[in-house]
Jmol script that loads the backbone (N, CA, C; Angstrom):
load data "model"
ATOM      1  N   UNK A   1      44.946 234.787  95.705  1.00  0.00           N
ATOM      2  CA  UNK A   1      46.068 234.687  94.819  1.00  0.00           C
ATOM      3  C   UNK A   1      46.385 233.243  94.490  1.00  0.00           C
ATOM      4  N   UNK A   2      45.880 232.296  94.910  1.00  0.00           N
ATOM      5  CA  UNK A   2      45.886 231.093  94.744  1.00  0.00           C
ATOM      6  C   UNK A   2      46.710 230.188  95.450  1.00  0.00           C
ATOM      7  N   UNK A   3      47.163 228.703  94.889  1.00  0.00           N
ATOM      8  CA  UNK A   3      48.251 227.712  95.489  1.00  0.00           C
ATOM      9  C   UNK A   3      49.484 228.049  94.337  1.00  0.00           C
ATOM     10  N   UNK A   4      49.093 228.274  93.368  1.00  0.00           N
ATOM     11  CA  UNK A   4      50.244 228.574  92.254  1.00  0.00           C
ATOM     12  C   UNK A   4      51.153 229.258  92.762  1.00  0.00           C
ATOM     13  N   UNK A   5      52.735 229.024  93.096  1.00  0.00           N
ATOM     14  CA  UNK A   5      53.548 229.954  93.187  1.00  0.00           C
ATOM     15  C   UNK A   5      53.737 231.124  91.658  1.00  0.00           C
ATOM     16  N   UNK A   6      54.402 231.881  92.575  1.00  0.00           N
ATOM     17  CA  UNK A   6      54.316 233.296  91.348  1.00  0.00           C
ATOM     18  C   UNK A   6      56.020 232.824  90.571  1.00  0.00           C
ATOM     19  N   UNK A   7      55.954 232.980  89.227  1.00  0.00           N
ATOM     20  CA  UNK A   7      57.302 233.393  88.812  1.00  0.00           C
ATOM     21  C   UNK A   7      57.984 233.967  89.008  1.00  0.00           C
ATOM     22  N   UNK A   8      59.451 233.428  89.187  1.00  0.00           N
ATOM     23  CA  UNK A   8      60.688 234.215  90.020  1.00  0.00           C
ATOM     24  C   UNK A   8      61.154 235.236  89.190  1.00  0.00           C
ATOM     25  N   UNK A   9      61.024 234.617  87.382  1.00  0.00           N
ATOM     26  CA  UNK A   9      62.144 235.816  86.397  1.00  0.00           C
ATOM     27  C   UNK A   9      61.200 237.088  86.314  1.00  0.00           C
ATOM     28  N   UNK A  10      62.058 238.167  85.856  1.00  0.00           N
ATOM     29  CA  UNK A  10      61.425 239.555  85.410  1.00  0.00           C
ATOM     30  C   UNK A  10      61.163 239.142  83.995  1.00  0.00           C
ATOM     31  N   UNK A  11      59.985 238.523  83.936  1.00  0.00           N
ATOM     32  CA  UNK A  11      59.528 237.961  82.436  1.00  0.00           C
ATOM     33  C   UNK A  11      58.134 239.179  82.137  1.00  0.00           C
ATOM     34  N   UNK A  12      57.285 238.475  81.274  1.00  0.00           N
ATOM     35  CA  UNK A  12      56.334 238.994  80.828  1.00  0.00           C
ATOM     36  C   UNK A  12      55.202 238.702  81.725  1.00  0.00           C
ATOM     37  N   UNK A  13      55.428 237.325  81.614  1.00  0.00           N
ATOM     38  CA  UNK A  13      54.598 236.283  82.266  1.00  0.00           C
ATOM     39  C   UNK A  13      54.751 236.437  83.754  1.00  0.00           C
ATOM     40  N   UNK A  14      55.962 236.704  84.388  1.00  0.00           N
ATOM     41  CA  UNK A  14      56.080 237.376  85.642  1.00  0.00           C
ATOM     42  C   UNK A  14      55.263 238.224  86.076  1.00  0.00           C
ATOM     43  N   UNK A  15      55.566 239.672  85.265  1.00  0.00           N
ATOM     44  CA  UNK A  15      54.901 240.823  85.282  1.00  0.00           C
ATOM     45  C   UNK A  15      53.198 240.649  85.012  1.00  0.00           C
ATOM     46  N   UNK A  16      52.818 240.404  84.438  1.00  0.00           N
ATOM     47  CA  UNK A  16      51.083 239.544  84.230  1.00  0.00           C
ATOM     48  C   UNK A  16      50.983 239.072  85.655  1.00  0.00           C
ATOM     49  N   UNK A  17      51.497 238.515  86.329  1.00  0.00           N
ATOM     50  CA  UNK A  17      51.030 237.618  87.869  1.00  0.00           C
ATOM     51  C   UNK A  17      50.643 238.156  88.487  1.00  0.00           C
ATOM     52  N   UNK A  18      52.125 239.239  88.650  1.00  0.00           N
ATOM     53  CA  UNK A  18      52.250 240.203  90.004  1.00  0.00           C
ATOM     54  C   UNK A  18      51.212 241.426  89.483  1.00  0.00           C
ATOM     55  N   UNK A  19      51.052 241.422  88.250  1.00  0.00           N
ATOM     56  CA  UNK A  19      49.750 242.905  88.136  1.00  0.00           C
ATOM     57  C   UNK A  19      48.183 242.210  88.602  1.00  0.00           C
ATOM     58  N   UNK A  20      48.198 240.701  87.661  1.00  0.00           N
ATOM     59  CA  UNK A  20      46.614 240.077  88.409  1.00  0.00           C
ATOM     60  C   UNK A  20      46.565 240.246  89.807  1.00  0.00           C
ATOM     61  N   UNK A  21      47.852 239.897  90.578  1.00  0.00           N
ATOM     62  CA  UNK A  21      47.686 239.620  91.902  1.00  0.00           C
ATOM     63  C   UNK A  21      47.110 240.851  92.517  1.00  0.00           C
ATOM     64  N   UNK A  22      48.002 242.114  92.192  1.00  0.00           N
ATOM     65  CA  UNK A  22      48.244 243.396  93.197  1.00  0.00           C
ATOM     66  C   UNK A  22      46.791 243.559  92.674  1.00  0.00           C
ATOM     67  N   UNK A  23      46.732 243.274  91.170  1.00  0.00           N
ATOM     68  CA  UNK A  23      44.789 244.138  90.891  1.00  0.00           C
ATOM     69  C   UNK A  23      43.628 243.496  92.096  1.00  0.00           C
ATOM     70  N   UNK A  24      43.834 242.437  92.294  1.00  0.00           N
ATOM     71  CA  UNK A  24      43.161 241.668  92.490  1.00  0.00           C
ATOM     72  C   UNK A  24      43.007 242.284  94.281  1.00  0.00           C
ATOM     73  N   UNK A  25      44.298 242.225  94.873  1.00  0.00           N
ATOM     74  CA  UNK A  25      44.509 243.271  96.215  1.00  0.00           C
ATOM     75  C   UNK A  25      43.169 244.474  96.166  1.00  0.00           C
ATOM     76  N   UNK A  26      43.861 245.451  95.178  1.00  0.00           N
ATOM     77  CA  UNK A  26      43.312 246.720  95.119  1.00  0.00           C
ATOM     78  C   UNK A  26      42.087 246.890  94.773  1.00  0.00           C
ATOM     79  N   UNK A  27      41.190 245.884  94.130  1.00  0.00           N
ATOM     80  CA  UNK A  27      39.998 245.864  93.867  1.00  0.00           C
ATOM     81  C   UNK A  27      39.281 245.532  94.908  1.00  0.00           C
ATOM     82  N   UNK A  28      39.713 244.927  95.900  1.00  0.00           N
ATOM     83  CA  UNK A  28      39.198 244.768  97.376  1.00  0.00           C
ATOM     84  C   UNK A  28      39.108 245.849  98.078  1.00  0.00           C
ATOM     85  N   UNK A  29      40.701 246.263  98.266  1.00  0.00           N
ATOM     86  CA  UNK A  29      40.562 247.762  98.897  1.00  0.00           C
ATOM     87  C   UNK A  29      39.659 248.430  98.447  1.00  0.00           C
ATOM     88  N   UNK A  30      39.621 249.010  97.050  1.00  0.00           N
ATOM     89  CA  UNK A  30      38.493 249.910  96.438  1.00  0.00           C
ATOM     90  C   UNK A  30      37.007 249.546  96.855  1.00  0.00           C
ATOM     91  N   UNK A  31      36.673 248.352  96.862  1.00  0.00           N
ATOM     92  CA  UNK A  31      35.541 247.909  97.198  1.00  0.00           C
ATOM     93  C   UNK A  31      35.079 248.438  98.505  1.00  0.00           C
ATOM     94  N   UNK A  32      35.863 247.982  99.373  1.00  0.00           N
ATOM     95  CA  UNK A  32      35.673 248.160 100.968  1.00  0.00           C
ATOM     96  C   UNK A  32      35.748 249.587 101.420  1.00  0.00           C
ATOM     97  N   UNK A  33      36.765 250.505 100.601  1.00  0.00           N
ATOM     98  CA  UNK A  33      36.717 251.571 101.087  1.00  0.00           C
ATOM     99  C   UNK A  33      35.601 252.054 100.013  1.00  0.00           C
ATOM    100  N   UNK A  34      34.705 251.778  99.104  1.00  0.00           N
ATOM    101  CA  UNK A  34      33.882 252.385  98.684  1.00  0.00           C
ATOM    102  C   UNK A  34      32.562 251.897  99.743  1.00  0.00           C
ATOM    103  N   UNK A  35      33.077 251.195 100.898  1.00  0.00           N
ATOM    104  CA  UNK A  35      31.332 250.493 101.562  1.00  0.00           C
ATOM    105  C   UNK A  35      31.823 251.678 102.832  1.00  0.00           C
ATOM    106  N   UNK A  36      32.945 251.510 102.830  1.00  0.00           N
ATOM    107  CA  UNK A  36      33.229 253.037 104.217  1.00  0.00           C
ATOM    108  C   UNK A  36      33.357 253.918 104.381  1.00  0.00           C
ATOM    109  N   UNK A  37      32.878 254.595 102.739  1.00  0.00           N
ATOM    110  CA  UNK A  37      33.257 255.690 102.496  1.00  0.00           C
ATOM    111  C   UNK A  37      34.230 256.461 103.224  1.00  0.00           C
ATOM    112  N   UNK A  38      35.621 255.674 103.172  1.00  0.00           N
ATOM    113  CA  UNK A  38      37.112 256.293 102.617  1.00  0.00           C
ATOM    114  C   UNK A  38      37.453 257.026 101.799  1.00  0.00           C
ATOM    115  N   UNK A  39      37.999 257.837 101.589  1.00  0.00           N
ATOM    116  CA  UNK A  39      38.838 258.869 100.676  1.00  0.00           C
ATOM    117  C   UNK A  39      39.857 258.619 100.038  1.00  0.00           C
ATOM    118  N   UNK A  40      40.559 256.828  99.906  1.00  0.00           N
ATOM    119  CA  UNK A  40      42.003 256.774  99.907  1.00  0.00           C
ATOM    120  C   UNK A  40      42.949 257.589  99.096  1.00  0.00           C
ATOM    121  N   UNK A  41      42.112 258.057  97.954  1.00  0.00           N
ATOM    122  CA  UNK A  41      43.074 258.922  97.362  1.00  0.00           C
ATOM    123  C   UNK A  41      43.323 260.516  97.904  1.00  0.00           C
ATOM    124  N   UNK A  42      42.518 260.875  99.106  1.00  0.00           N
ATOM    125  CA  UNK A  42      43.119 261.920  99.731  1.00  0.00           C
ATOM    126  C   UNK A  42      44.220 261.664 100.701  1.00  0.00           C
ATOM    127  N   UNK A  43      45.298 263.034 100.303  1.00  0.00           N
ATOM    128  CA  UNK A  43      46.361 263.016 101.051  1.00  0.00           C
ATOM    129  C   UNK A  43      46.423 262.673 102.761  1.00  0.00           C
ATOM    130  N   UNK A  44      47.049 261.635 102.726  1.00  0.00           N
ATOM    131  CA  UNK A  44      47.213 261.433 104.190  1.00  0.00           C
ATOM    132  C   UNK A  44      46.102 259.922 104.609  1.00  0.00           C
ATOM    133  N   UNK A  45      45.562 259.754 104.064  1.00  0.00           N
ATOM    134  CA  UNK A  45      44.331 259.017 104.392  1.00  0.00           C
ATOM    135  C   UNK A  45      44.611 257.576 104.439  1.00  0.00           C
ATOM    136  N   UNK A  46      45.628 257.237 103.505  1.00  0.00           N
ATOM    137  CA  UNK A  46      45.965 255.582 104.155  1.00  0.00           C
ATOM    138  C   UNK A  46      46.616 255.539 105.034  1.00  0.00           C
ATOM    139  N   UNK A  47      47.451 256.175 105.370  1.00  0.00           N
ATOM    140  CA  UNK A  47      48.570 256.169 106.117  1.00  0.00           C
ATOM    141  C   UNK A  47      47.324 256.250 107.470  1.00  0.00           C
ATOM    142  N   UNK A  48      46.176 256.845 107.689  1.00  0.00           N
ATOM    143  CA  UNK A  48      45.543 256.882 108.817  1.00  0.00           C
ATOM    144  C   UNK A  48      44.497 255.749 109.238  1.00  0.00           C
ATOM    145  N   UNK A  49      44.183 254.946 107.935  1.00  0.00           N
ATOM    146  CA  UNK A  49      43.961 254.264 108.167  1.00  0.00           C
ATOM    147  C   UNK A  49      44.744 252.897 108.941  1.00  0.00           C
ATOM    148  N   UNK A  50      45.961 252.751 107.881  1.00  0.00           N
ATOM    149  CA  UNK A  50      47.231 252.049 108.756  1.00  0.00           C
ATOM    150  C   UNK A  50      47.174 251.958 109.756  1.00  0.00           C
ATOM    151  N   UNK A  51      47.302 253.084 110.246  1.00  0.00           N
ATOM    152  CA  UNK A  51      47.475 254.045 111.852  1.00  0.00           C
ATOM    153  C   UNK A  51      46.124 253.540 112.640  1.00  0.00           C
ATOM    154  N   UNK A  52      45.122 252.862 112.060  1.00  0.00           N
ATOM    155  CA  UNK A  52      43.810 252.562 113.040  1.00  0.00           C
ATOM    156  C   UNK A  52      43.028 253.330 113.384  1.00  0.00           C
ATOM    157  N   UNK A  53      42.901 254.895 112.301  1.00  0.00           N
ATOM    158  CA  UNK A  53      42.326 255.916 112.828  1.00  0.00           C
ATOM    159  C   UNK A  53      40.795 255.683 112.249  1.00  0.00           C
ATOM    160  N   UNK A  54      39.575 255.300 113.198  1.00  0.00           N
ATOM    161  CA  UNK A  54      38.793 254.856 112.047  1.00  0.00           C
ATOM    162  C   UNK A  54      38.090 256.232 111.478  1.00  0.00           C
ATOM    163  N   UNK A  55      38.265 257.641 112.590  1.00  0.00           N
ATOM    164  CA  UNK A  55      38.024 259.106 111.724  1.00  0.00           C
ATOM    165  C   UNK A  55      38.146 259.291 110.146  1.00  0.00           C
ATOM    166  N   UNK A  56      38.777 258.608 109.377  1.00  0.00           N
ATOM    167  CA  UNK A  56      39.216 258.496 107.789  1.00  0.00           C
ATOM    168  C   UNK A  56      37.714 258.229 107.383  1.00  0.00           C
ATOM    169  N   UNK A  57      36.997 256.989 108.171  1.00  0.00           N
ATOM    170  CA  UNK A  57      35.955 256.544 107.623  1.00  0.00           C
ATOM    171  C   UNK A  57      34.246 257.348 107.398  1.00  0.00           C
ATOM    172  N   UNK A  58      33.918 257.120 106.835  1.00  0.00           N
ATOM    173  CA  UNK A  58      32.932 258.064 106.758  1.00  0.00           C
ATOM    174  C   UNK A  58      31.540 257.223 107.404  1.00  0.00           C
ATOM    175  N   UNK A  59      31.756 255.868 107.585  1.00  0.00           N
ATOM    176  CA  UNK A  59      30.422 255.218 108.071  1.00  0.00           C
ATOM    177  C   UNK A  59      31.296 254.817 109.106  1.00  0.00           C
ATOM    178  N   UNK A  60      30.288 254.301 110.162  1.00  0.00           N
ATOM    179  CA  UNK A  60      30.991 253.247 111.571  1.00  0.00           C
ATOM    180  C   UNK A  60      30.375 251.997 111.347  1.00  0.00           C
ATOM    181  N   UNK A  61      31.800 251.391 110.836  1.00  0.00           N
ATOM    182  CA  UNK A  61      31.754 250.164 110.890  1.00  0.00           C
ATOM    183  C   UNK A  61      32.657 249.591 110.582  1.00  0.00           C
ATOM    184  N   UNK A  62      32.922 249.000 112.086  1.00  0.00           N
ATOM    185  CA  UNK A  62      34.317 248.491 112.764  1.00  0.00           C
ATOM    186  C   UNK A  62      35.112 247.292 111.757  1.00  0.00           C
ATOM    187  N   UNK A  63      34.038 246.277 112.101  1.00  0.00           N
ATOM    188  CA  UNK A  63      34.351 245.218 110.852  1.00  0.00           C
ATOM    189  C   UNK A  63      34.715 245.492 109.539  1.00  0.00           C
ATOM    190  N   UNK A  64      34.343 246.483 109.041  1.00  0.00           N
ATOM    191  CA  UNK A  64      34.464 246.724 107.243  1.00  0.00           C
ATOM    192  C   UNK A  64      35.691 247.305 107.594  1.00  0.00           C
ATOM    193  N   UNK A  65      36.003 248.544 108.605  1.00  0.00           N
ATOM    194  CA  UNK A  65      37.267 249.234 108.853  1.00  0.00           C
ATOM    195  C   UNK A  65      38.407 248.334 108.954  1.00  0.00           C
ATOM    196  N   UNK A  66      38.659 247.465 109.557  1.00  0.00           N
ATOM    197  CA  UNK A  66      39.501 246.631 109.575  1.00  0.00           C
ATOM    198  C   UNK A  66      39.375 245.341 108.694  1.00  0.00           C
ATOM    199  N   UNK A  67      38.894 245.619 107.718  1.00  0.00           N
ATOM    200  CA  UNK A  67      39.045 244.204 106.577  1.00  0.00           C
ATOM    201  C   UNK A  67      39.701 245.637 105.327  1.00  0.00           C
ATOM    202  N   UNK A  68      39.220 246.970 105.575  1.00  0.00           N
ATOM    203  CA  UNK A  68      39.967 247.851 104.732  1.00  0.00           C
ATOM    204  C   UNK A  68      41.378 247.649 105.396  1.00  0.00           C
ATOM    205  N   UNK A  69      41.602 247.796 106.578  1.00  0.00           N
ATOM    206  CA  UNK A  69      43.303 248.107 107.289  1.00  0.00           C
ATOM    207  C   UNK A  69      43.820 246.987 106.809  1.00  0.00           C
ATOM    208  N   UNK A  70      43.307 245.898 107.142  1.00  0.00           N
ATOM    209  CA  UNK A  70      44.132 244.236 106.613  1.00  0.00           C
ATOM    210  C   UNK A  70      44.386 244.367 104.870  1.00  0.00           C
ATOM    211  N   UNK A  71      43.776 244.504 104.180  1.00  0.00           N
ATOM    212  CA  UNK A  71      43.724 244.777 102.377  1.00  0.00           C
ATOM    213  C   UNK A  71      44.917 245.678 102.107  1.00  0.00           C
ATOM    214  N   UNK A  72      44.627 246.850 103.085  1.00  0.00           N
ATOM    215  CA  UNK A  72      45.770 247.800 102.814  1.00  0.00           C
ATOM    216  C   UNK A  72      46.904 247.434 102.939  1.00  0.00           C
ATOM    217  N   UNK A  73      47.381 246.347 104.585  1.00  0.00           N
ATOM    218  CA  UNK A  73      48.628 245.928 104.663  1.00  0.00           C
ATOM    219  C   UNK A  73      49.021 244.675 103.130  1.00  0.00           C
ATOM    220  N   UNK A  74      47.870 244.203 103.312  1.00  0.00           N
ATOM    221  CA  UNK A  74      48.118 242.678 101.914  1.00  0.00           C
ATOM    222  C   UNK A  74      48.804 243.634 101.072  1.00  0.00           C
ATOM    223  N   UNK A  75      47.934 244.796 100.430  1.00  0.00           N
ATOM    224  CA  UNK A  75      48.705 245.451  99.246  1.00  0.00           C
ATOM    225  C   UNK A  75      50.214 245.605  99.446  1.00  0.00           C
ATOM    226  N   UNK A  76      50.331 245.957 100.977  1.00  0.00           N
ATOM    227  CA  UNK A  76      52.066 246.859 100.344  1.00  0.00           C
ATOM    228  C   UNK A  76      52.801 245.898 100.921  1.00  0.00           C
ATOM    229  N   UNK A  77      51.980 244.217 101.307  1.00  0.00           N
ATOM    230  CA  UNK A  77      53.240 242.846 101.270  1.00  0.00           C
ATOM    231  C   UNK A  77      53.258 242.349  99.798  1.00  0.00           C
ATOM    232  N   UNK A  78      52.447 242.567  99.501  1.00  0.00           N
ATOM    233  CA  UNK A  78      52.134 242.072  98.004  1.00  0.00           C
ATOM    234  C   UNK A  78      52.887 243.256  97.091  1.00  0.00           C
ATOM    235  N   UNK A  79      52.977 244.299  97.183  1.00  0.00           N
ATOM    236  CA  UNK A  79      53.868 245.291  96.337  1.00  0.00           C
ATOM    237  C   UNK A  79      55.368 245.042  96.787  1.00  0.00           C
ATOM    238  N   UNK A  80      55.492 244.851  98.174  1.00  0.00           N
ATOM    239  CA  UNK A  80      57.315 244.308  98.232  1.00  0.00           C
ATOM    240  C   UNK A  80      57.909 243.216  97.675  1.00  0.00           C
ATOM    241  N   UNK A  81      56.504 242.308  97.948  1.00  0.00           N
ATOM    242  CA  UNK A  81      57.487 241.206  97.416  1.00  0.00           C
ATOM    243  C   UNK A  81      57.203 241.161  95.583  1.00  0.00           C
ATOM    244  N   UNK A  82      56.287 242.081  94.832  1.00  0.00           N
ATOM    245  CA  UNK A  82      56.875 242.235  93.396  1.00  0.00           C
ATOM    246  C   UNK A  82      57.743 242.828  93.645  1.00  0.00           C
ATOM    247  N   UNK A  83      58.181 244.100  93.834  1.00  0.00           N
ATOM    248  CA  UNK A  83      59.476 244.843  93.829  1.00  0.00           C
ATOM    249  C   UNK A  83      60.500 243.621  93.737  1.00  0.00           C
ATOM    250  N   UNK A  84      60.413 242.727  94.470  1.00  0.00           N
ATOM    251  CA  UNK A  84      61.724 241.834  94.764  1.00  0.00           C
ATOM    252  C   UNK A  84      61.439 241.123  93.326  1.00  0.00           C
ATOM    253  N   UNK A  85      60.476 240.731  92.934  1.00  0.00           N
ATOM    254  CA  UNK A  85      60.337 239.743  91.778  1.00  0.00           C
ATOM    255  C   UNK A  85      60.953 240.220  90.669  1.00  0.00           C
ATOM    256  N   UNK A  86      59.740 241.779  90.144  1.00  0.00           N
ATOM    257  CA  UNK A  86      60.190 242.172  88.885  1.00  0.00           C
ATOM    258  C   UNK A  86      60.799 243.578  88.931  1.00  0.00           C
ATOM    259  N   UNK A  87      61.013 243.549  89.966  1.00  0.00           N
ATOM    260  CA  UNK A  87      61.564 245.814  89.946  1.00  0.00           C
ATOM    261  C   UNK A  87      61.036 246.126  90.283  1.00  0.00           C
ATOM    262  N   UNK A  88      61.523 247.636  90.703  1.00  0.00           N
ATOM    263  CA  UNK A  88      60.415 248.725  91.546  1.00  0.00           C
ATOM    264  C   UNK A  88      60.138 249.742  90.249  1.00  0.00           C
ATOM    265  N   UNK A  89      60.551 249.811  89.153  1.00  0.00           N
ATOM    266  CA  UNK A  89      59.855 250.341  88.151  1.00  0.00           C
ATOM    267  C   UNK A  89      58.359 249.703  87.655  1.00  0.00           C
ATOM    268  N   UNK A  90      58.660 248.118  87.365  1.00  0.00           N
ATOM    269  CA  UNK A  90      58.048 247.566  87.217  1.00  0.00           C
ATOM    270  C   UNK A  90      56.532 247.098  87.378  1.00  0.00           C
ATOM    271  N   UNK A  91      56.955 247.269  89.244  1.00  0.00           N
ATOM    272  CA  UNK A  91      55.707 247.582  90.300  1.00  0.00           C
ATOM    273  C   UNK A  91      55.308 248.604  90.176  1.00  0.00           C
ATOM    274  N   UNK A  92      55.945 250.097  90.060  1.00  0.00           N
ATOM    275  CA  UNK A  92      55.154 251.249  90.187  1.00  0.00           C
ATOM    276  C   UNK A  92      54.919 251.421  88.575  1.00  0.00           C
ATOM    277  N   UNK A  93      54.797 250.466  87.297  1.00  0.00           N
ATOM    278  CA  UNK A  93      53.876 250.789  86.448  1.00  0.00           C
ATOM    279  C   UNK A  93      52.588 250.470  86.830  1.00  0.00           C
ATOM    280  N   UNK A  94      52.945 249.223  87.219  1.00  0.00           N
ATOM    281  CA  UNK A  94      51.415 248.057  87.282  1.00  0.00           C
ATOM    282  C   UNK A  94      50.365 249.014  88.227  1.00  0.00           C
ATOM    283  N   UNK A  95      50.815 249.234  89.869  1.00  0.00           N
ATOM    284  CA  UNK A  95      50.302 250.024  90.403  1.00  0.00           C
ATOM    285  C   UNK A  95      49.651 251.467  89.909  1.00  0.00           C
ATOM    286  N   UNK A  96      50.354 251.970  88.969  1.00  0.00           N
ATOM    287  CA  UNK A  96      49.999 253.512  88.079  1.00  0.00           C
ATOM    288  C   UNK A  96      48.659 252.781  87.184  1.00  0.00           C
ATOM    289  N   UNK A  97      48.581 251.613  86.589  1.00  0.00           N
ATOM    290  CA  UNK A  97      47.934 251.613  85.956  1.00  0.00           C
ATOM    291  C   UNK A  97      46.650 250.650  86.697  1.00  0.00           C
ATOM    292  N   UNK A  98      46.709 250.312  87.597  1.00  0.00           N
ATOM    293  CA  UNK A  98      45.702 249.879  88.508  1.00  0.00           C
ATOM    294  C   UNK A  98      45.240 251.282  89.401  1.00  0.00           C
ATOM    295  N   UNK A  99      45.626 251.951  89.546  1.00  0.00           N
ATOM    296  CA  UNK A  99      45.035 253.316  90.154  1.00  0.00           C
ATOM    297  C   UNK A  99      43.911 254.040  89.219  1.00  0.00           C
ATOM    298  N   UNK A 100      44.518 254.051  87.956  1.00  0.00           N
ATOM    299  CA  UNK A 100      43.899 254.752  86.933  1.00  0.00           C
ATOM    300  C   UNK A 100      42.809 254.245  86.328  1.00  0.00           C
ATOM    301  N   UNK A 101      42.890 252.837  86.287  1.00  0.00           N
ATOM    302  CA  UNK A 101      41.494 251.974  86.336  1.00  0.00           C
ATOM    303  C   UNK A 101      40.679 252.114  87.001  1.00  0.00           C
ATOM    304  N   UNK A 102      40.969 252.222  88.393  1.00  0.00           N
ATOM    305  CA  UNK A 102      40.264 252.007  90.267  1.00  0.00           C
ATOM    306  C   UNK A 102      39.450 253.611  89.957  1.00  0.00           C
ATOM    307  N   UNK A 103      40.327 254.386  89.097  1.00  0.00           N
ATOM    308  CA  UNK A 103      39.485 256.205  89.390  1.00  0.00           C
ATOM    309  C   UNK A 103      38.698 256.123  88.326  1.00  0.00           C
ATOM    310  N   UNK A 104      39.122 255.571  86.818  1.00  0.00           N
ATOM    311  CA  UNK A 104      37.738 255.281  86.007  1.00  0.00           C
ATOM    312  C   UNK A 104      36.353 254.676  86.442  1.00  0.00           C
ATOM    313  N   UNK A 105      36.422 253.743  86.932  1.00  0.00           N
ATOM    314  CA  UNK A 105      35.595 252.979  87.398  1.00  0.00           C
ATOM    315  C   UNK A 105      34.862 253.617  88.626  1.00  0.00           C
ATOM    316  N   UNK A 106      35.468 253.990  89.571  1.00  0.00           N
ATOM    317  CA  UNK A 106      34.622 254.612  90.176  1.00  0.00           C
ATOM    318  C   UNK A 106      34.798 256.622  90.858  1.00  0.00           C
ATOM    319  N   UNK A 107      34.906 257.154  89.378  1.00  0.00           N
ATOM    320  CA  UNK A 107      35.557 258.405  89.354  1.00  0.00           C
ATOM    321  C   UNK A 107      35.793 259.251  90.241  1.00  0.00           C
ATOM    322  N   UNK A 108      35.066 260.146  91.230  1.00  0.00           N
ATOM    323  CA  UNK A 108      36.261 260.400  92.388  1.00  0.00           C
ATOM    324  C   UNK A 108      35.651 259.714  93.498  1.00  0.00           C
ATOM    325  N   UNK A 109      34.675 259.002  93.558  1.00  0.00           N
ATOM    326  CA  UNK A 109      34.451 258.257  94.949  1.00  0.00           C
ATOM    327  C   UNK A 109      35.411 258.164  96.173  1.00  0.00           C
ATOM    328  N   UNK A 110      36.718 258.046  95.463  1.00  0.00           N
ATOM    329  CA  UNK A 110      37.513 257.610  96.962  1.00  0.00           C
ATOM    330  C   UNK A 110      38.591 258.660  96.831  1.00  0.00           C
ATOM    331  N   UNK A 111      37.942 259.970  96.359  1.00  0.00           N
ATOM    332  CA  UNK A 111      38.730 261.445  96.656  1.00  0.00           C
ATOM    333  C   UNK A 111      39.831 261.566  96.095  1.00  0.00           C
ATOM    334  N   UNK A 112      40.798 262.622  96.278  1.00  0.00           N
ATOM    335  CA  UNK A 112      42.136 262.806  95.201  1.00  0.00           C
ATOM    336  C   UNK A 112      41.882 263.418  94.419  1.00  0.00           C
ATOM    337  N   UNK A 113      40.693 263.839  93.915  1.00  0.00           N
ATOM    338  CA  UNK A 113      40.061 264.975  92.025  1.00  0.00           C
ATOM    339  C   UNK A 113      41.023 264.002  91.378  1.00  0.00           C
ATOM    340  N   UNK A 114      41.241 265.010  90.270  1.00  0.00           N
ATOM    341  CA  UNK A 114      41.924 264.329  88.853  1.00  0.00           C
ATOM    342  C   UNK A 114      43.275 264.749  88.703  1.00  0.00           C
ATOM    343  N   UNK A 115      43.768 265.300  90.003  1.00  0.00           N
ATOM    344  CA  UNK A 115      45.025 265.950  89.749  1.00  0.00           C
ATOM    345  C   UNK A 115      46.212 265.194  90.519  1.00  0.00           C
ATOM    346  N   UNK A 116      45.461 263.742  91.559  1.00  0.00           N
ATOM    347  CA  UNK A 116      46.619 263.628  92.379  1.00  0.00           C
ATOM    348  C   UNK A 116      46.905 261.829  92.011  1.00  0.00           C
TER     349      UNK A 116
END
end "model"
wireframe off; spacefill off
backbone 0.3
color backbone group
């Protein structure tokens, strides 16, 4: 995310930061849980990862598992502190529309179908 501090106002230019930033998060996650074959979009499945369960994972491998658990926490410090920046509407567009990218790109790889 760089040395640049992020903009404080609920601007445009705000909102642009905090979406590069969080994309920038989630494209990691996606990555990593596409090398561990993770499910994240099945129900329950981050939250188990969180939890240190490495059962979520579909390969063993400890190291990749925990550079997914660390990504996961970055995301939801990095989603609080937009909330604080530009809103929690705000955040849960950017996030809606970084999900919907993450399932184009790699269509159900990381589980959920098309309905969740």
């Amino acid at each position: 995310m760089g040395d640049t501090p992020p903009p404080k106002k609920n601007t445009d230019l705000g909102t642009r930061w905090w979406a590069k930033s969080l994309d920038d998060v989630d494209r990691e996650v996606a990555r990593i849980a596409t090398l561990c074959k993770v499910r994240l979009f099945d129900a329950g499945v981050i939250e188990r990862v969180l939890n240190g369960d490495e059962s979520a994972c579909g390969t063993k491998n400890r190291l990749a598992f925990d550079k997914l658990r660390q990504a996961l926490m970055m995301h939801y410090h990095v989603r609080e502190t937009a909330v604080g920046a530009i809103g929690e509407a705000a955040t849960r567009e950017v996030i809606e529309e970084i999900v919907a990218n993450i399932r184009k790109r790699l269509r159900t790889g990381l589980g959920g179908g098309a309905s969740s």
